[in-house]
C-alpha positions, 0 to 999 in steps of 0.5 A: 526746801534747800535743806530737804534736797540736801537730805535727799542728794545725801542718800542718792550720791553714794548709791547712784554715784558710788561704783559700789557700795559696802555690804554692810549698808544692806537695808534688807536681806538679800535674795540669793539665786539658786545654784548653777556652774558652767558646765565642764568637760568629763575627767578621763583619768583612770584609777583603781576603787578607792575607799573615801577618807575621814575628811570626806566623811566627815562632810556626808552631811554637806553632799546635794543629791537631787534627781533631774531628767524627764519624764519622770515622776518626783520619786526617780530621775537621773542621779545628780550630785553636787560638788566643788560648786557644780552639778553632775552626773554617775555612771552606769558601770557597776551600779546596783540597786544597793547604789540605789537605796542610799541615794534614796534614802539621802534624798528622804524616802525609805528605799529604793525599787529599782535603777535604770541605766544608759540615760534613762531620763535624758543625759545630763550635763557637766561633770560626771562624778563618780564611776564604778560606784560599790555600795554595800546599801548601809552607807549614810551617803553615796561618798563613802561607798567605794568608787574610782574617785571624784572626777574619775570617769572614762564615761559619756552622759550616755551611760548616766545612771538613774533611780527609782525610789519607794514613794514612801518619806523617811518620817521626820525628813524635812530635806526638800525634793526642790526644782530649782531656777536654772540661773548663773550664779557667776551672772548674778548671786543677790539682788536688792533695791536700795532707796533713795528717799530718807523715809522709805528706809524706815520703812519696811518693806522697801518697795521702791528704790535702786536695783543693785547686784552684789558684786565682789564686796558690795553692790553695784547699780544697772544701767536703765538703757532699755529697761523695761516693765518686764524687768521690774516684774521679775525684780518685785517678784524676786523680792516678794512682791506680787505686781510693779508700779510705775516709777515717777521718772521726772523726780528722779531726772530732777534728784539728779540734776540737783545733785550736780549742781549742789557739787558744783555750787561753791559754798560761800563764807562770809566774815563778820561784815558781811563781806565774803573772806579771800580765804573763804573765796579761796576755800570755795574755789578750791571745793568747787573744783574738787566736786566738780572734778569728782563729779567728772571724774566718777561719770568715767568710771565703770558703775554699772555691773549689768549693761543691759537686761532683756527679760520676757516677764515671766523669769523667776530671778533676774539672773534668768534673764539674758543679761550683757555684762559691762566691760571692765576697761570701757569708759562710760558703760551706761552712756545717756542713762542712769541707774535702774529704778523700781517700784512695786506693790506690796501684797495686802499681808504686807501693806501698811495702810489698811484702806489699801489693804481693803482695796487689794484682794487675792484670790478666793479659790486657791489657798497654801495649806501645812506650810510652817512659814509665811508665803508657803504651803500645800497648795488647794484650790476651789471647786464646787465648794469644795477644796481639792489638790493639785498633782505634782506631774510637770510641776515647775517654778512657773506655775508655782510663781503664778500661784504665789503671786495671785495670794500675794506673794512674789514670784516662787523660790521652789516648787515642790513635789511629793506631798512635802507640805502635808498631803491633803484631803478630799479630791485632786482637782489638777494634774499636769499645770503648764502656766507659761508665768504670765497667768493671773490664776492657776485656773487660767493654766492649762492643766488636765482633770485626773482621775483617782488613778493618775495620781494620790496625795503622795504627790500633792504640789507644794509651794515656797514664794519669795517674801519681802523682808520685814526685819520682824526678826531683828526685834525678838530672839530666844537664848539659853536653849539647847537648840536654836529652835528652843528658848527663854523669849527676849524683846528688843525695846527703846526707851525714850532717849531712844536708848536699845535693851532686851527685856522678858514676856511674862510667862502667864496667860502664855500658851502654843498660840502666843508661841505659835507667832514667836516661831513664825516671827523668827522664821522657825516654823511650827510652835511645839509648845509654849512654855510657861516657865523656863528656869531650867535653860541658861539664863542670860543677864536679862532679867526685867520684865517688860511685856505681860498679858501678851493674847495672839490669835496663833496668825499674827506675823508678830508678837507686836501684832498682839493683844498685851497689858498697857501696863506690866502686870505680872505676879510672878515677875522672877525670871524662872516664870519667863515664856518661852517656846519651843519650835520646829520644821515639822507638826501634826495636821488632823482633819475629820472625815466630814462625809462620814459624820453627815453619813453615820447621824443617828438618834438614840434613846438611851436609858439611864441606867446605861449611862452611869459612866457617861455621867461620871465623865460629864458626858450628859447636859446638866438637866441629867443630874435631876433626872429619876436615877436610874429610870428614864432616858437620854435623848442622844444625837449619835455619829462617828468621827474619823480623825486623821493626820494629815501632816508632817508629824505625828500628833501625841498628847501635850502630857506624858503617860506619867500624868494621864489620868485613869478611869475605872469606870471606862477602864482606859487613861485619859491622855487629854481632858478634851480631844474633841468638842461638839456644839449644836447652835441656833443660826445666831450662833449661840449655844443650845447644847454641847458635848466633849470626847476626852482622848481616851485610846489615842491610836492608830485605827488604821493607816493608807497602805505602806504606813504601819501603826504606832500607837496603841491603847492596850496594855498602857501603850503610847497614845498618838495618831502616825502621819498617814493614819487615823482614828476612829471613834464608832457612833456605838461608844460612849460620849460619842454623842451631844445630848438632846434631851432639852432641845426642841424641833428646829434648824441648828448648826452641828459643829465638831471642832478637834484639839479645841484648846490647842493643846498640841501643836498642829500645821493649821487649826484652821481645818480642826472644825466640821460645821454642818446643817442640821434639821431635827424634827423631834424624832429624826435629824438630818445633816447637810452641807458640811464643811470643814474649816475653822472654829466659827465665831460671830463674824466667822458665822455671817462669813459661813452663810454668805461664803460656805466652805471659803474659810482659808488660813490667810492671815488677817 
């Protein structure tokens, strides 16, 4: 028992005791606050245009620009730039709409239309930065247009100028529009619990521990005086985690009392009778004096950073609480108290235990959806069995918190506007969310129903919430790519001695799914491809295979997570056949137009003699190949499907033209084997009749207005659908159809399910399949009840009867 305390006061003394801490002892990645410096007064120096030096331009790519003021919709506001660690604001005189257009196009939308000026959406605070500003309208950024220089102004705030931009993005741009906390970074830069229990520093998350604060070049503790459940509830939130729970107060009374009396307890010597020696007498007197004059001497010292926090529950990072300091010359500055202390609940994402994982729900009724990382995305919510978006009007970090935390996350690190997640589909349900933070669920927020003309999915809300650290990636990397998006995947193992070394995945069996958890595990978002064989990137001096088999599902958090060979099994075993992946911040998303299938469903007897070339592409079931050629006919269940792109990036073939293939019968390339896939199943699931599309004309049927098409089947053109456009396959084609001929009268399920093989990468393959009920009574068939979501398995089949349209894309 002695020695467990022992244990335990090794860790408590240097965290609680200690006045810091050396970074270096940081057992998870802290959260860094957003950004924001005490505001200064205005610079009132004249001075003559001047043309910005290399040096500035050289740093373009480092300037922020953000609009801010109210009201105002996500694409105008007040120009804001930051520099020297602050944010400010331009003035009005000289600006132009040429001004405007390279604020916009910094900001990721194609063009400006319009300027405002006097302080048109409020007048801002701090610096005003530029004065006078010329822009020619082509320059990269705002900094290298002629102006009086940095600081220069003889302006006041009311003269700030403003833009209005063209709600069109930049396609490929990827900067956020963010709404940021309003917090001090002079008040409190990261935050971290440190634990105190040995084993809780295995474990990952860290759910419960010492706050600590960075201060200067380690970490300093706050005082517990007043401390309350509201400041443990912005702190989980902080740190990725959805509730807090109460911390056993008695054990950490009795940890401290323990700890000084093991420094003030002298350590005994004995000889070899038995007897205690003087000089051990003397040696213990000496280190009890020494521990206890350390004890006292460290009690005098200023430990805590923080005095006091009175936080109202619903901040979104501590430094937004208000805060008192400790002084740097008092004596004791948590005078009666000690450090604080929290605990917190872990979402069921990042639970260890399954039983508490079964215990703990979030909700139903509201999903993220396009986000390439965990913890972010569109968000959707459940109305009527049907998901619809929110409008991002008055969106903020404190509606977007209580989003992030009822899917159990933390607290929300940004709202987003402007459909930057992906923009949706179907209905817009909320406008105008007010959450206060403290809401168990959007739905409980005030909010106002819209109609089709106060907003469009130009404008779907997006969130980023804060998650807890899991050290997943420190145990992968990938090495020899040109980019860090890009490599040969390398595993981090122990072997018994516990000695570390990296070792190779074998390449077999590797697909976009496996490379869609290598991606997510690094925090690299999307999977582009998985790659197979990866002899043309620079090799390192890894060369043992040590994983083989590896089978994911495309949601696990970790490579770990999946299926793999109890033993190494790899034929081919030389390092040019280790897998790799290629990632990226953006993809593709296609969804089908349910509506339009139930709508367009039809019957058709066609005969044979038609259907040579339906034949020759495998188009037919496989009693047509005994048929009477080319008497008789084929019973086909018709309909249309329109196949949209809803995501961040256009959706292009896996192959290159060089390797499509071409048919004559048809007289077009084939740039897929199967772009989409059709089944008709009985209510157990099983398979009664099938059909294929392969991608023949790829292209842009047609697009929302302000985006132009790009892909274009004539004349051997690319293949491909734009973001914002889609495709449509009309019922009168050929293979747009699933042979019927051997089916008999009865209730079935028709699912349609897009880029089935996963071929191309895409945001969410859970939105890929339409399953709808289907009635044929031998001569008319009916569809109804049509939902778009995943691929149905067994398990997913009894979950669609019981649930219908409730499949999301939370990772099990």
């Amino acid at each position: 028992m002695q020695l467990a305390w022992s244990l335990l006061l090794g860790l408590w003394l240097p965290c609680c005791l200690a006045q810091t801490t050396p970074s270096n002892a940081a057992t998870r990645t802290p959260t860094r606050t957003p950004t924001r410096t005490p505001t200064r007064t205005p610079t009132r120096t004249p001075s003559s245009l001047s043309t910005p030096s290399a040096s500035v331009q050289s740093q373009t790519a480092q300037l922020k620009v953000r609009l801010s003021g109210y009201p105002r919709k996500h694409n105008e506001g007040r120009v804001e730039l930051f520099h020297q660690g602050e944010w400010g604001t331009i003035c009005d005189d000289d600006f132009s709409i040429h001004n405007a257009n390279v604020l916009c196009r910094h900001l990721g939308f194609v063009s400006a239309t319009g300027w405002t000026h006097s302080a048109k959406y409020g007048k801002g605070q701090g610096k005003i930065w530029l004065d006078n500003v010329q822009c020619n309208g082509g320059e990269k950024s705002i900094e290298l247009c002629k102006s009086r220089g940095w600081g220069n102004s003889d302006c006041t705030h009311d003269e700030d100028a403003g833009v209005v931009c063209k709600d069109e993005r930049i396609p490929g741009f990827v900067d956020s529009n963010v709404i940021e906390t309003q917090a001090d970074e002079n008040k409190i830069e990261e935050v971290r619990l440190r634990p105190v229990v040995a084993m809780s520093r295995r474990k990952l998350p860290i759910t419960e521990g010492v706050v600590e604060v960075r201060h200067r070049d380690g970490w300093a503790q706050i005082c517990d005086l007043g401390w309350t459940i509201k400041n443990t509830h912005v702190v989980c939130g902080m740190l990725g985690f959805p509730h807090e729970r109460k911390v056993n107060k008695n054990f950490y009374k009795r940890l401290r009392k323990r700890a000084a009396e093991t420094l003030s307890r002298p350590k005994v010597t004995v000889s070899a009778g038995g007897r205690q020696t003087s000089k051990a007498k003397a040696n213990a007197k000496s280190k009890q004096s020494s521990a206890g004059k350390r004890l006292y001497l460290e009690r005098q010292k200023n430990h805590f950073r923080i005095h006091s926090v009175a936080c109202s529950g619903t901040e979104v990072h501590l430094a937004a609480c208000p805060l008192e300091f400790s002084k740097a010359n008092a004596t004791s500055a948590c005078r009666g108290g000690t450090a604080a202390v929290v605990s917190c609940m872990p979402g069921p994402l990042f639970m260890q235990s399954n039983g508490m994982k079964k215990k703990t729900r979030t909700s139903s009724n509201v999903r993220l959806k396009g986000g390439a990382r965990v913890g972010e995305g569109r968000v959707e919510v459940l109305k009527d069995n049907e998901w619809g978006t929110v409008c991002d009007d008055r969106w903020n970090l404190q509606s977007a918190s209580v989003v992030c935390r009822e899917l159990g996350f933390g607290s929300a690190k940004e709202a987003l506007t402007g459909g930057r997640m992906g923009q949706g589909m179907g209905p817009i349900y909320m406008n105008e969310v007010k959450c206060l933070g403290q809401e168990k669920s959007i739905w409980n927020c005030p909010f106002k129903n819209i109609t089709s003309e106060d907003c469009q999915h130009v404008e779907d809300a997006a969130v980023r919430c804060n998650v807890p650290h899991m050290g997943l990636e420190d145990s992968i990397r990938l090495t020899g790519g040109r980019t860090r998006y890009e490599g040969r995947v390398e595993l981090l193992r122990s072997d018994a001695n516990g000695t570390q070394s990296w070792g190779l995945i074998c390449g077999e069996t590797w697909s976009t799914k496996e490379a869609m958890v290598v991606c997510r595990q690094l925090g690299l978002g999307y999977a582009n491809q998985g790659v197979q064989e990866t002899w043309y990137w620079d090799s390192s001096n890894v060369t043992e295979m040590i994983l083989s088999g590896v089978k994911c599902t495309g949601r696990e958090m970790s490579l770990s997570q999946c299926q793999h060979h109890k033993a190494l099994s790899c034929q081919k075993a030389a390092v040019k056949f280790a897998a790799g992946v290629i990632c990226s911040d953006t993809t593709s998303d296609l969804v089908l137009d349910a509506p339009l299938v139930q709508q367009t469903v039809y019957i058709e007897d066609r005969p044979l003699h038609m259907l040579y070339c339906a034949a020759e592409e495998d188009c037919l079931s496989k009693s047509a190949a005994k048929a009477n050629w080319p008497y008789g006919h084929r019973r086909l269940l018709r309909f249309s499907s329109q196949i949209h792109n809803i995501g961040r990036a256009d959706f292009k073939p896996k192959a290159g033209r060089h390797s499509w293939v071409w048919h004559a019968c048809h007289g077009h390339y084939h740039s897929m084997d199967i772009f989409t896939h059709y089944d008709l199943m009985s209510a157990n699931g099983s398979h009664v009749a099938e059909g294929h599309k392969a991608s023949f004309c790829l292209e842009d049927s047609d697009c929302h207005e302000g985006v132009s098409k790009r892909y274009e089947c004539a004349n051997f053109g690319d293949q491909g659908i734009t973001v914002g456009c889609w495709d449509l396959y009309r019922h009168d084609i050929d293979c747009q159809w699933i042979d019927i001929t051997d089916v008999r009268p009865g209730n079935y399920i028709l699912q349609i399910v897009i880029n089935p093989n996963q071929e191309v990468s895409e945001s969410d393959f859970t939105n890929n399949a339409m399953k709808c009920n289907c009635k044929y009574d031998g001569h008319r068939v009916w569809l109804h009840n049509c939902h778009i979501g995943d691929a149905f398995s067994e398990e997913a089949e009894r979950r669609f009867e019981k649930y219908p349209g409730q499949l999301n894309n939370h990772i099990p």
